[in-house]
C-alpha positions in Angstrom: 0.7 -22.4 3.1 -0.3 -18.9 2.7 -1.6 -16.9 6.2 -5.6 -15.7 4.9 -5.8 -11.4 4.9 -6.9 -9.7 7.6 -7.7 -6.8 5.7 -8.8 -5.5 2.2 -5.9 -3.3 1.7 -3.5 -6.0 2.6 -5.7 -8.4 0.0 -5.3 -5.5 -2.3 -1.4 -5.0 -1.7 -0.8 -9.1 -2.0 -2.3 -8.8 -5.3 -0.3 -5.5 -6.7 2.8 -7.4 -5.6 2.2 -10.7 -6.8 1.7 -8.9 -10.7 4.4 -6.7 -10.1 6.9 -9.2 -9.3 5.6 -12.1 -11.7 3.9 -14.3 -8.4 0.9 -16.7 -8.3 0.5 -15.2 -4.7 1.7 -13.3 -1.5 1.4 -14.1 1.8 0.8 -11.0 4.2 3.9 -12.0 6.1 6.4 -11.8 3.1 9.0 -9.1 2.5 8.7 -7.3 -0.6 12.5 -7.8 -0.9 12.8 -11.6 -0.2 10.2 -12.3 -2.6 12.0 -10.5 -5.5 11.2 -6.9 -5.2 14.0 -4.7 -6.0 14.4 -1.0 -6.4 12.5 -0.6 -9.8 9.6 -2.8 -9.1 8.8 -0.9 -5.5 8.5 2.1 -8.2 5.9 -0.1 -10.3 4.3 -0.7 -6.6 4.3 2.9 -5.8 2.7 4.3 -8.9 -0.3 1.2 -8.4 -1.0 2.3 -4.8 -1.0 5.8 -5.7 -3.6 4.7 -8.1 -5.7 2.6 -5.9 -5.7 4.6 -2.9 -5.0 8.3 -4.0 -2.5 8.7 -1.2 0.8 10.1 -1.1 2.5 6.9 -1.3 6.7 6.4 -1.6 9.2 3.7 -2.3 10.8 5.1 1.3 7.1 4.1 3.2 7.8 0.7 1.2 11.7 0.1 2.2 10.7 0.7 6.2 7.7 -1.2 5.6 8.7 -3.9 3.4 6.5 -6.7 5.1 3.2 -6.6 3.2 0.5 -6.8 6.5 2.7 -4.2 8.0 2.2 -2.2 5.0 -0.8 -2.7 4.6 -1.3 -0.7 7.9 0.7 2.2 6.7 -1.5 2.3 3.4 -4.4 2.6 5.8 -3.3 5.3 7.9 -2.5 7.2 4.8 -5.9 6.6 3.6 -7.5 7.7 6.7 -5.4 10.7 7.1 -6.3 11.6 3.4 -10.0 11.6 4.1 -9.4 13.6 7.1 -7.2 16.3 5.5 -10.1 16.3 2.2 -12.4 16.5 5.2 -11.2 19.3 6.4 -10.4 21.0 3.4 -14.6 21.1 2.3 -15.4 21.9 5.5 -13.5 25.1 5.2 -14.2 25.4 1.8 -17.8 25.7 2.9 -17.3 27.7 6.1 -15.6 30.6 4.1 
């Protein structure tokens, strides 16, 4: 039985994973490595989130977060801190 999502991004990440590594699903409590993830499919991973999310994501934020709700929170800090830095960036843009 598979736990529901608690969030979008980890819905999101469940469903990268499961194409990646040839699954019918994910559970948000898996490890990317248990499941069949290996060195060259985090890669495949990586260059999907960096498309989803525009974020500066790596296959080292995947190895020390290899449970998917767990990074699924990562991915959402990185998405928040990416606002915040574009943020920041037009407003100084605009203040110069």
């Amino acid at each position: 039985m598979h736990d529901k999502f608690n969030t979008p991004t980890e819905e999101r990440l469940a469903k990268i994973w499961a194409e990646v590594i040839g699954l019918n699903e994910v559970d948000r409590n898996e490890d990317f490595f248990d499941i069949g993830g290996d060195s060259l499919l985090a890669t495949k991973v990586v260059l999907r989130a960096r498309r989803e999310w525009n974020i500066k994501f790596t296959v080292r934020l995947l190895i020390d977060a290899p449970v998917l709700s767990d990074l699924a929170v990562c991915v959402d800090r990185l998405v928040a801190e990416s606002s915040e830095n574009r943020a920041a960036d037009t407003g100084s843009a605009i203040a110069v």
